[in-house]
N, CA, C and O of each residue as an XYZ file, in Angstrom:
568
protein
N     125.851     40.279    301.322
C     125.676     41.151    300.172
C     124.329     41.871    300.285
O     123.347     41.343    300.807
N     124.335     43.133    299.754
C     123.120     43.938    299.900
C     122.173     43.601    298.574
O     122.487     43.336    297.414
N     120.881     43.721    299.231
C     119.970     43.438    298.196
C     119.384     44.705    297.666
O     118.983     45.470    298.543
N     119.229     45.141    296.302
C     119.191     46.884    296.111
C     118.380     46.910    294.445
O     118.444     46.176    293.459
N     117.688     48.071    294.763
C     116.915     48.035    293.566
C     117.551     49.499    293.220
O     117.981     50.242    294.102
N     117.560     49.818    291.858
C     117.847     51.348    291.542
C     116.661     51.826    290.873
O     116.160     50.799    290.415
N     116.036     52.660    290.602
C     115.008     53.284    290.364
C     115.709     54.665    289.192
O     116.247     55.684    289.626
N     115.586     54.458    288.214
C     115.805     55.507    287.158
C     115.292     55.602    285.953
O     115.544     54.623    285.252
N     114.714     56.361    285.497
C     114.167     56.319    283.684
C     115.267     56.347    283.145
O     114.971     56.131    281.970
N     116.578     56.489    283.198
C     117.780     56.708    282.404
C     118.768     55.870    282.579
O     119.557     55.921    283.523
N     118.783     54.694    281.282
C     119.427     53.542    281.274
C     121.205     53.988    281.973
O     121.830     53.650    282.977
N     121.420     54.696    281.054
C     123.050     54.925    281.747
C     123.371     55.284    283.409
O     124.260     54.876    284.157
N     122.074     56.365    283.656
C     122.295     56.284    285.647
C     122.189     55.261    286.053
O     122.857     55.022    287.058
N     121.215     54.032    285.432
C     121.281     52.844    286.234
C     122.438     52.110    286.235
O     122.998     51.572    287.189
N     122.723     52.137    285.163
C     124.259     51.279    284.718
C     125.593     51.669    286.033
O     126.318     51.018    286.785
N     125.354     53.022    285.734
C     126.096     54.124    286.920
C     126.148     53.370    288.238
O     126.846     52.443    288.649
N     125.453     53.881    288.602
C     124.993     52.932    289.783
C     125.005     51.583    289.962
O     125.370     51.012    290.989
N     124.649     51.128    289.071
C     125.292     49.559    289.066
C     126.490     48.481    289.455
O     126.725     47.388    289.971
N     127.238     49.987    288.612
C     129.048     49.637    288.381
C     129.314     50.237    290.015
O     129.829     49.626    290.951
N     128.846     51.457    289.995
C     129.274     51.648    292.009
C     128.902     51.023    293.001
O     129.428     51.242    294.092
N     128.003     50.187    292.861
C     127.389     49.304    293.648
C     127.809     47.579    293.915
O     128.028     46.925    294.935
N     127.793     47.315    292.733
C     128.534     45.947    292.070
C     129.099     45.140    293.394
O     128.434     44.157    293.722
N     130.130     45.423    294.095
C     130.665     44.982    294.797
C     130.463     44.853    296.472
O     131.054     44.333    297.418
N     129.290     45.635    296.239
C     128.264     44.986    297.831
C     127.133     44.672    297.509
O     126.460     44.657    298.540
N     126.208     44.264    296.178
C     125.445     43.242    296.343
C     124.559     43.654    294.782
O     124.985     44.540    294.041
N     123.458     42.955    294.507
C     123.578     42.286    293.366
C     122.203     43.572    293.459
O     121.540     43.859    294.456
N     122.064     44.361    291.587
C     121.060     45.372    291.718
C     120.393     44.699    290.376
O     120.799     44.256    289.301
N     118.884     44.910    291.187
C     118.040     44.981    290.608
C     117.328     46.598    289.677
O     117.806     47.606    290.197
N     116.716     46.803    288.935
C     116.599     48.136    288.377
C     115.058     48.558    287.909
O     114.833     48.225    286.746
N     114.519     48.882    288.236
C     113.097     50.053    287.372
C     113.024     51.028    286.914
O     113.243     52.046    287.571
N     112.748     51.052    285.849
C     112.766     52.233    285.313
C     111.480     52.958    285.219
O     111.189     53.610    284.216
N     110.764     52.862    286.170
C     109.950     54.088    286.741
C     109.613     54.080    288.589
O     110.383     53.596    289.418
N     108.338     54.715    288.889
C     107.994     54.583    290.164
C     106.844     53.599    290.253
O     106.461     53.212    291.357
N     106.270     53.174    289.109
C     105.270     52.084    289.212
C     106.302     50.695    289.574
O     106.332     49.986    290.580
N     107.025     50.652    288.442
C     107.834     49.481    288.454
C     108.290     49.135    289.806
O     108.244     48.042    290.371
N     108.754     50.299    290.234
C     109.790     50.369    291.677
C     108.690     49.967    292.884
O     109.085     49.616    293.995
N     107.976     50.012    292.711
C     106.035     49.925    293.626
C     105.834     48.055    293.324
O     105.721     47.261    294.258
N     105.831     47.898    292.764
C     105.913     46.141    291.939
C     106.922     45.516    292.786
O     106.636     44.558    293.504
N     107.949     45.958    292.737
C     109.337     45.605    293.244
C     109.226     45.680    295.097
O     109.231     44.855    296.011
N     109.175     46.472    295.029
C     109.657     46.317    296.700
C     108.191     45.560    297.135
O     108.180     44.530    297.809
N     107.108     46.151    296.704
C     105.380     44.557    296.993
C     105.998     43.531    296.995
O     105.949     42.859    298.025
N     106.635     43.144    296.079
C     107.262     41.612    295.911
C     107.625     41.360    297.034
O     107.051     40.714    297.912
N     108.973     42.067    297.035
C     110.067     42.219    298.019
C     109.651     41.936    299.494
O     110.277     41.112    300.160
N     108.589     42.627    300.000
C     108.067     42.195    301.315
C     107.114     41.013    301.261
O     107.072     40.040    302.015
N     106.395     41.290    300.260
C     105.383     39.760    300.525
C     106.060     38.493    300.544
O     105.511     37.427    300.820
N     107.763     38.705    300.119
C     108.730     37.317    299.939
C     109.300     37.132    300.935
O     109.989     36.113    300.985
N     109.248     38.084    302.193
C     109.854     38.596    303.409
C     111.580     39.086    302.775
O     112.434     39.060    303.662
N     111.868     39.324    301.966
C     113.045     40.021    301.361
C     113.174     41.027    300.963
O     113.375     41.269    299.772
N     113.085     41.916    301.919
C     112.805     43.831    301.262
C     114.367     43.955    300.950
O     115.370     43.267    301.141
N     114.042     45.253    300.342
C     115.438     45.585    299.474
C     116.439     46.238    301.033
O     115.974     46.461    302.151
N     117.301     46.337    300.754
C     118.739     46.894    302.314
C     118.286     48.152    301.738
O     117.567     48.883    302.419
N     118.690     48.543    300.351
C     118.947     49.694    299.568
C     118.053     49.851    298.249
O     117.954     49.057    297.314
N     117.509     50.933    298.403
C     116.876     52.022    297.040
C     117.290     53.255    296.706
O     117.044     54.210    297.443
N     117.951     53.383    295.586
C     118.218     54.622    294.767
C     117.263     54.763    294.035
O     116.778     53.924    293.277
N     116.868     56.061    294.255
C     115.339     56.826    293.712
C     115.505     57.658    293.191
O     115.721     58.621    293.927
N     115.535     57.899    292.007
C     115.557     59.000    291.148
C     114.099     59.747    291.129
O     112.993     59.293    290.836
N     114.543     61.213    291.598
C     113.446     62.134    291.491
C     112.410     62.411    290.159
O     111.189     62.502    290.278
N     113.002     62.502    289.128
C     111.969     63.065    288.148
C     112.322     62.089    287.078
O     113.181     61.913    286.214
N     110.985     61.408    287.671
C     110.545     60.327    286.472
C     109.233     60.586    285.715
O     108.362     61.375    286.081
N     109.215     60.096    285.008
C     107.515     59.901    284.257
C     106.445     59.388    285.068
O     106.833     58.869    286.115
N     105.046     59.391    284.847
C     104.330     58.759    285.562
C     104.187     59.086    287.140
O     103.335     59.697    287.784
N     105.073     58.592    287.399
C     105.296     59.119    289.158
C     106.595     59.140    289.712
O     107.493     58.299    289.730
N     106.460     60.732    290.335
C     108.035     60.827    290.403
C     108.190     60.081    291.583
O     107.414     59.359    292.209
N     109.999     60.592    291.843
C     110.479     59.568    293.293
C     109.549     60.138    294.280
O     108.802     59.462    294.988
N     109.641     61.446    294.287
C     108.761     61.332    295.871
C     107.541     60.759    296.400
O     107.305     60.295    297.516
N     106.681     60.908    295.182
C     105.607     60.245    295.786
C     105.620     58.630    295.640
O     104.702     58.059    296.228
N     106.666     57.713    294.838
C     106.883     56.975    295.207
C     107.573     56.631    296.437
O     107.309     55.620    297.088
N     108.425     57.450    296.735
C     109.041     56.979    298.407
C     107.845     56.892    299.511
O     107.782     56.012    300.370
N     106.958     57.895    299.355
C     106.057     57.890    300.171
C     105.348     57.153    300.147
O     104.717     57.115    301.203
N     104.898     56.082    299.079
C     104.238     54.945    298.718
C     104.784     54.020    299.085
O     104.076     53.088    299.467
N     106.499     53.843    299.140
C     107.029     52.298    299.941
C     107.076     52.253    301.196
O     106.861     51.325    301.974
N     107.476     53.692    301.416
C     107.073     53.894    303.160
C     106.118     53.627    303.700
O     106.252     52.982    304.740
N     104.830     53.966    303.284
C     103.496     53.213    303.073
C     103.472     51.740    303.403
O     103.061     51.198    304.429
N     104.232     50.972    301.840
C     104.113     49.987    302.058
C     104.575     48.913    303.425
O     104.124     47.841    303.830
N     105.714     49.824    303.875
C     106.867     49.251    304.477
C     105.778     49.250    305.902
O     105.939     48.293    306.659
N     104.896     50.084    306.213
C     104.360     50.547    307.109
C     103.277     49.558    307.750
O     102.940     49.257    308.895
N     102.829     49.138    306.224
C     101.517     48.170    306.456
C     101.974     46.908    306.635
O     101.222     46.122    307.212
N     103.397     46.410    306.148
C     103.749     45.432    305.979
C     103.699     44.964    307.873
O     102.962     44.130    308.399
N     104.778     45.864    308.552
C     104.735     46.193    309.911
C     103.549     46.248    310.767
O     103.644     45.913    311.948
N     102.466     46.634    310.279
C     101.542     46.490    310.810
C     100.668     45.250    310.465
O      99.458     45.327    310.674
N     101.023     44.494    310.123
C     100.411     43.413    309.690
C     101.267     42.247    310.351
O     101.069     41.053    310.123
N     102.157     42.706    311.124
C     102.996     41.814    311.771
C     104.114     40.789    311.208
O     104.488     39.718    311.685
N     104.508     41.439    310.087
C     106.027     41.276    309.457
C     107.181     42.305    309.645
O     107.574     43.276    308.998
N     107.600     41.622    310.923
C     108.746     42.677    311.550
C     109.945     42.853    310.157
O     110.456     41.819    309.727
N     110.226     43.866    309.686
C     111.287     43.682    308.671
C     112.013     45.607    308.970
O     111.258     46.485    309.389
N     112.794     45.753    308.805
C     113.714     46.643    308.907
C     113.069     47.500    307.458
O     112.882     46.915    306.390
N     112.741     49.206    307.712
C     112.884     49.837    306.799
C     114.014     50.052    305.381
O     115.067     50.674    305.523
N     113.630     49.485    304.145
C     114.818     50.096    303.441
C     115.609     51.274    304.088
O     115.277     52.127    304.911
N     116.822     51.007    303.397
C     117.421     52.634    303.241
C     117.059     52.805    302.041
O     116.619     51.867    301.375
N     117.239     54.561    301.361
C     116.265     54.996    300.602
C     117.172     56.329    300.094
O     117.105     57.346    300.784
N     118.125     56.319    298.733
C     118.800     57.479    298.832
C     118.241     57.835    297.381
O     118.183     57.116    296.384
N     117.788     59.350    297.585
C     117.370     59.561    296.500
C     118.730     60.393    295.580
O     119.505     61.173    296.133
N     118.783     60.118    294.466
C     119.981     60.341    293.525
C     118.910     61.123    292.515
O     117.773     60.731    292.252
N     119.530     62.275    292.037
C     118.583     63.183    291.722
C     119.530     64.246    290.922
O     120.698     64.232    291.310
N     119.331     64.856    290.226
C     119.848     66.481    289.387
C     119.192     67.736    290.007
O     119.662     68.852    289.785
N     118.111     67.548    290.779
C     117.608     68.349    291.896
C     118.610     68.840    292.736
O     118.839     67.840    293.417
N     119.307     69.652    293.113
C     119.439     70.372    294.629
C     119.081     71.891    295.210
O     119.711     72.726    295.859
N     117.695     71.815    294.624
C     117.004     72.805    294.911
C     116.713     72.208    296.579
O     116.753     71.012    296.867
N     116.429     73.286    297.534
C     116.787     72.996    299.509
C     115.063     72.960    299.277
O     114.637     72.335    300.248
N     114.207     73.260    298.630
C     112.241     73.036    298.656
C     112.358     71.306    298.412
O     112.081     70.617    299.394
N     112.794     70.540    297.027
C     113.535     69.325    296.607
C     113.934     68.283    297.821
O     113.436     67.191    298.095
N     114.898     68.932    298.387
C     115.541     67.740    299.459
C     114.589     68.086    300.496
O     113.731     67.211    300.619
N     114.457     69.046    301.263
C     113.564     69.304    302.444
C     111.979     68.077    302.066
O     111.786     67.233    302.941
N     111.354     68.068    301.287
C     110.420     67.422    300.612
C     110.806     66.097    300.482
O     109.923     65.360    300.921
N     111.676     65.553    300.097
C     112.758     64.325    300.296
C     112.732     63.628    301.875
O     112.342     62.537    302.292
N     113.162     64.464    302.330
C     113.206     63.866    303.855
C     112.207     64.147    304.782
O     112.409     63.750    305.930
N     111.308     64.665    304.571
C     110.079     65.016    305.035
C     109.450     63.634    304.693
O     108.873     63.045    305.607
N     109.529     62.854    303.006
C     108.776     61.796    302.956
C     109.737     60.743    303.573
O     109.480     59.619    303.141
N     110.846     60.775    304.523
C     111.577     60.100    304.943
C     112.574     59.447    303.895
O     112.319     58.255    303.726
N     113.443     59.831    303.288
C     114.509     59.796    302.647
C     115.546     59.355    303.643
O     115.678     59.963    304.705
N     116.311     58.278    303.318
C     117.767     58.174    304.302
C     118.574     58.853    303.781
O     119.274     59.150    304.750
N     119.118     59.458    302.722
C     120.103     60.314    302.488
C     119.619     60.761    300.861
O     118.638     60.242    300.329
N     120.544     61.888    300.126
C     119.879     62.735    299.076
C     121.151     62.930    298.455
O     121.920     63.516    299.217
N     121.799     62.563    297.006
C     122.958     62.472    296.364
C     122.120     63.385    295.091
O     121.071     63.124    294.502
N     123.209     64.722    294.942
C     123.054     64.979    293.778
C     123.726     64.023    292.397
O     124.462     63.046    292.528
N     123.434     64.378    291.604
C     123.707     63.703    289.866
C     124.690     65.020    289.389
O     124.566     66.220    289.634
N     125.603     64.361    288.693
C     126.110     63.192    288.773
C     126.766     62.544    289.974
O     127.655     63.151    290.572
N     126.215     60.870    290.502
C     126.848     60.516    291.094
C     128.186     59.737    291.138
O     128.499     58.786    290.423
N     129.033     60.421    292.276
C     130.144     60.206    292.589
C     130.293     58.731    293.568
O     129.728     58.368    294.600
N     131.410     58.068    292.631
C     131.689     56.805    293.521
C     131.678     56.966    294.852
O     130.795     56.397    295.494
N     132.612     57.738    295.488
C     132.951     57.959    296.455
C     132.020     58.841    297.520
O     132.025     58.606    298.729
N     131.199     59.915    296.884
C     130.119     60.358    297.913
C     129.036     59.042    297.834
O     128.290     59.141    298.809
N     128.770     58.130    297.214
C     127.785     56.977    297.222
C     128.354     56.104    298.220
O     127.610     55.862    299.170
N     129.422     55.610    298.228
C     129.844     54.669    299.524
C     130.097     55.151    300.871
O     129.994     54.497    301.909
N     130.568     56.825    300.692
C     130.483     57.239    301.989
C     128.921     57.555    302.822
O     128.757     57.502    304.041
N     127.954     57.865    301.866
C     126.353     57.637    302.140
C     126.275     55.818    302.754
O     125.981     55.621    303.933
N     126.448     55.121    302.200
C     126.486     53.688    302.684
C     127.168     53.600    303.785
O     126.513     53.388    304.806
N     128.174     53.691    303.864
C     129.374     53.733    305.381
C     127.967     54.314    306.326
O     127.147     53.506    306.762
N     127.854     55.581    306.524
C     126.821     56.443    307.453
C     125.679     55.701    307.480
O     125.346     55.072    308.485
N     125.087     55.713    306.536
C     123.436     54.469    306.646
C     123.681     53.287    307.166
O     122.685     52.585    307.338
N     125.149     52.656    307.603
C     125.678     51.575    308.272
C     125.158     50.482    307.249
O     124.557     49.461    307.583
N     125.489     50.860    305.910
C     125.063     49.347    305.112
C     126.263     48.511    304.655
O     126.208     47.355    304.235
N     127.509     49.380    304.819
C     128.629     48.580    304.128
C     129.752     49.262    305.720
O     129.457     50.304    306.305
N     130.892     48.430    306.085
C     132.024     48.901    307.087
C     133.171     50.098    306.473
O     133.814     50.961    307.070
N     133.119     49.806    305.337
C     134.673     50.268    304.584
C     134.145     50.657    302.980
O     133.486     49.853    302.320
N     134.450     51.703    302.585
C     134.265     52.197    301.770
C     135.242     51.426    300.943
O     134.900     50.859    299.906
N     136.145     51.413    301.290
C     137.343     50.782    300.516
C     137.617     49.113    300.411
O     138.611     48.444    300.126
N     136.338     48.815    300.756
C     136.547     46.679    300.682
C     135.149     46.680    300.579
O     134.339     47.320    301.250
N     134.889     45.603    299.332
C     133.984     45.168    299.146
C     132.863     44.259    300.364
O     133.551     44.079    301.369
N     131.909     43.860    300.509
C     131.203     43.631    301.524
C     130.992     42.156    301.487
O     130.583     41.892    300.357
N     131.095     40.951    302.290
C     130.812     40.104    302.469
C     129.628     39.866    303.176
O     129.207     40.564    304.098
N     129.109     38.873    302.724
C     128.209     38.125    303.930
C     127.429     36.663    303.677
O     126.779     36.146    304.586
C-alpha cells in the first residue's frame, strides 16, 4: 500500500482525493505548505517518506511551489546525509493550467501536473505512468 500525504487548503479536494486514492494506500492530509514541510521532515527522519504527494498550488502562507521546492530540498539533504530513500512522487493538483504554472511546476521537479477538478481516472492513469500502482483498475496490494 502507498504511503501519501495530500496537501490542500480545501477540505472537500482533500476528501476528493482521498476517496480516489483509498484503495492503494492510506492518506494522510495538510492543509497548507507549512504543514506539508512538518510531514514529509517526519517522514524521512522515520526513514518512511511518503511514495506519493498531491500538492495543491495556491495555498495560503506558502504556495505548492515553493513548497515542492522545499521537500526536494529536503529529500536532497536527507540523501546527502546518507539516507538512501527514493524521491517522492509529487503531483501537483491545481485549478492552474496556465503553460508559465506547469512549466514552473516541473522546473521545481514535479512528477506529473493534474488540473482541478480531479478526475478519477486521469489520477490513476498519472499513478500507472509514475509506476506507483500496475492497474488502474485493481486495487494495490502489498
Amino acid at each position: 500500500m502507498l504511503k501519501i500525504l495530500v496537501v490542500d487548503d480545501d477540505a472537500a479536494n482533500c476528501l476528493l482525493l482521498r476517496a480516489h486514492l483509498e484503495n492503494y494506500g492510506k492518506s494522510e492530509i495538510a492543509d497548507n505548505g507549512e504543514e506539508a514541510l512538518e510531514a514529509v521532515k517526519h517522514s524521512l527522519d522515520i526513514g518512511e517518506p511518503y511514495d506519493l504527494i498531491c500538492l495543491d498550488i495556491m495555498m495560503p502562507m506558502m504556495d505548492g511551489n515553493e513548497t515542492l521546492r522545499n521537500i526536494r530540498d529536503m529529500e536532497e539533504d536527507a540523501k546527502n546525509s546518507g539516507i538512501s530513500q527514493s524521491p517522492s512522487k509529487i503531483i501537483m493538483t491545481t485549478a492552474l493550467g496556465d503553460i508559465k504554472t506547469v512549466f514552473e511546476s516541473y522546473d521545481n521537479l514535479c512528477d506529473a501536473y493534474l488540473q482541478k477538478p480531479i478526475k478519477k481516472a486521469a489520477l490513476l492513469k498519472a499513478l500507472v505512468e509514475l509506476k506507483l500502482i500496475h492497474n488502474a483498475n485493481k486495487p494495490q496490494t502489498k
